[in-house]
C-alpha positions in Angstrom: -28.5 166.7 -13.6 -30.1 169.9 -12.6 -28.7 172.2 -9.7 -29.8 171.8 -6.2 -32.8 172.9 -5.4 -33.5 174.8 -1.7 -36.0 172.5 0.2 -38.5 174.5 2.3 -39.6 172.9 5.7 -43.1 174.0 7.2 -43.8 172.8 10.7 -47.3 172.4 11.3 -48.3 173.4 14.9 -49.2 170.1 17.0 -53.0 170.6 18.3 -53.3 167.5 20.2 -51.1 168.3 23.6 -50.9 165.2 25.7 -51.7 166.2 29.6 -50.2 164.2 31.5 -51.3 164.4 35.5 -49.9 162.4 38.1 -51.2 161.7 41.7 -49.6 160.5 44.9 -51.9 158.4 47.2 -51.0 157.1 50.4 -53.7 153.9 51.2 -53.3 151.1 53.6 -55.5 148.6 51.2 -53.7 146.2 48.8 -53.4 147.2 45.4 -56.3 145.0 43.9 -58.4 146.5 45.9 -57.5 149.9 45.6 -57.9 149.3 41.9 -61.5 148.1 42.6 -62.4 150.9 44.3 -61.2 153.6 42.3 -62.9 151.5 39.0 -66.0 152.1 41.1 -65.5 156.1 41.7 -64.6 157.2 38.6 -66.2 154.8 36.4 -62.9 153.4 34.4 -61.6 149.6 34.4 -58.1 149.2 35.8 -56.7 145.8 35.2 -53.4 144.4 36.2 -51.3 144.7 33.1 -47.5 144.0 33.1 -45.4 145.1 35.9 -43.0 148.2 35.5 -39.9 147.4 35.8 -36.8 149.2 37.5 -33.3 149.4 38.3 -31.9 150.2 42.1 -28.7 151.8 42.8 -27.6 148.3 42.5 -28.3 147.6 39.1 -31.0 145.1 40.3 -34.6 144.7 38.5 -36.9 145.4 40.8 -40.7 145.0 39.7 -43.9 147.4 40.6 -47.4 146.1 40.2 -49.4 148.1 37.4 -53.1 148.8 37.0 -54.3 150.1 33.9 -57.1 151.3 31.6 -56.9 151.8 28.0 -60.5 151.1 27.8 -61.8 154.5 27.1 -60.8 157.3 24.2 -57.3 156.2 22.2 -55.8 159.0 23.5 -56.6 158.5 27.1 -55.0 155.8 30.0 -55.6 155.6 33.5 -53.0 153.7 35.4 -52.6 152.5 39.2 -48.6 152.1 39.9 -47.5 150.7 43.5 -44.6 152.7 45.0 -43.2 149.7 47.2 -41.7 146.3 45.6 -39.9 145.1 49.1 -37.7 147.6 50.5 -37.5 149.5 47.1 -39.5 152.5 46.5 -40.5 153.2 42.5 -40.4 157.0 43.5 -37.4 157.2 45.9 -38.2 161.1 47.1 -41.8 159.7 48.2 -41.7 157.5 50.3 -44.6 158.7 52.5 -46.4 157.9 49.0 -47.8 154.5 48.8 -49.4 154.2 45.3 -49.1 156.4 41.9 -52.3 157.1 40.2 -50.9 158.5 36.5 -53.3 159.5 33.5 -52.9 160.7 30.0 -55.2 162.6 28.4 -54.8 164.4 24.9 -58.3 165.9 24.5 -58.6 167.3 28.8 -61.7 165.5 29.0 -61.2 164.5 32.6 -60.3 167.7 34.9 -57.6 167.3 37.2 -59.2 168.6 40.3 -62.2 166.9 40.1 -59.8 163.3 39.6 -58.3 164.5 42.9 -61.8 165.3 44.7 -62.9 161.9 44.1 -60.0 160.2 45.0 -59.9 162.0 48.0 -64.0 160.6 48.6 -62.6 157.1 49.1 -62.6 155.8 52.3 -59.6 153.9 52.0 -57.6 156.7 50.9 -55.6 158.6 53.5 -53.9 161.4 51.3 -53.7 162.5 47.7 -51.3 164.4 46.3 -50.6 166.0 42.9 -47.0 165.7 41.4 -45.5 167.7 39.5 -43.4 165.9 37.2 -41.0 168.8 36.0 -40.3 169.3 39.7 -40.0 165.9 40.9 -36.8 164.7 38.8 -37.3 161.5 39.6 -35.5 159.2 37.1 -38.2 156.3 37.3 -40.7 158.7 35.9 -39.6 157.8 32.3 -41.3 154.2 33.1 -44.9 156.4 33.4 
C-alpha cells in the first residue's frame, strides 16, 4: 500500500444566493380571496397547497392555510401564509399581522420594493410590512 496522500479541498464560491423577502399584511378579506387578488396584481398563480403545520407552547399541531406558486422560474416561489388558525398566531410577535406574504428568489428578478408598492395598491390591504427575518427570531420561521 502506498503512504497517505494529503487531499486538497477547493470550495467553489456559491453564485446563486437565494433572497428570501418576507412581508407582513394586515387584510380583513378571507384568505382565498386575498390570494385572488394578489394573483391578479402581480401576475403569479397562488394555489392552496398543503397547510403548514405548527406546534403551540402546548405541544399541539396547529394548522395555517398556505397559498403558493411554484409556477414561474425553478428557483422562484411565491407563497400566501395566514397568521391566525383559532386563537393561535403562526408568528406569535405579530399579532397585528394578519397574513404572511413570503418569496424566494435566487436570480432577484422581482425587486422587493416594487412587491411591497403593489401590495400596498390593493384595496383590501390595510398595511404591509417588511420582515426582517434575522431580526424577528421567530421560531415558526423555519416552516417558510
Amino acid at each position: 500500500m502506498r503512504g497517505s496522500q494529503k487531499v486538497t479541498r477547493i470550495r467553489l464560491p456559491d453564485d446563486e444566493q437565494e433572497e428570501k423577502f418576507i412581508f407582513g399584511l394586515v387584510s380583513p378579506e378571507p384568505d382565498y380571496k386575498l390570494s385572488l387578488l394578489i394573483n391578479r396584481k402581480l401576475g403569479i398563480s397562488l394555489k392552496t397547497t398543503s397547510a403548514v403545520e405548527a406546534e403551540d407552547e402546548k405541544g399541539r399541531t396547529i394548522s395555517f392555510s398556505r397559498f403558493s406558486d411554484t409556477s414561474g422560474a425553478p428557483d422562484q416561489v411565491f407563497s400566501l401564509i395566514s397568521n391566525k388558525s383559532g386563537s393561535s398566531f403562526f408568528l406569535k410577535k405579530l399579532k397585528n399581522v394578519d397574513f404572511i406574504f413570503h418569496y424566494t428568489d435566487t436570480f432577484s428578478t422581482h425587486d422587493p420594493s416594487r412587491i411591497s408598492e403593489m401590495l400596498k395598491e390593493l384595496d383590501c390591504v390595510t398595511a404591509v410590512f417588511r420582515l426582517d427575518a434575522e431580526q424577528l427570531k421567530e421560531k415558526n420561521l423555519k416552516y417558510l
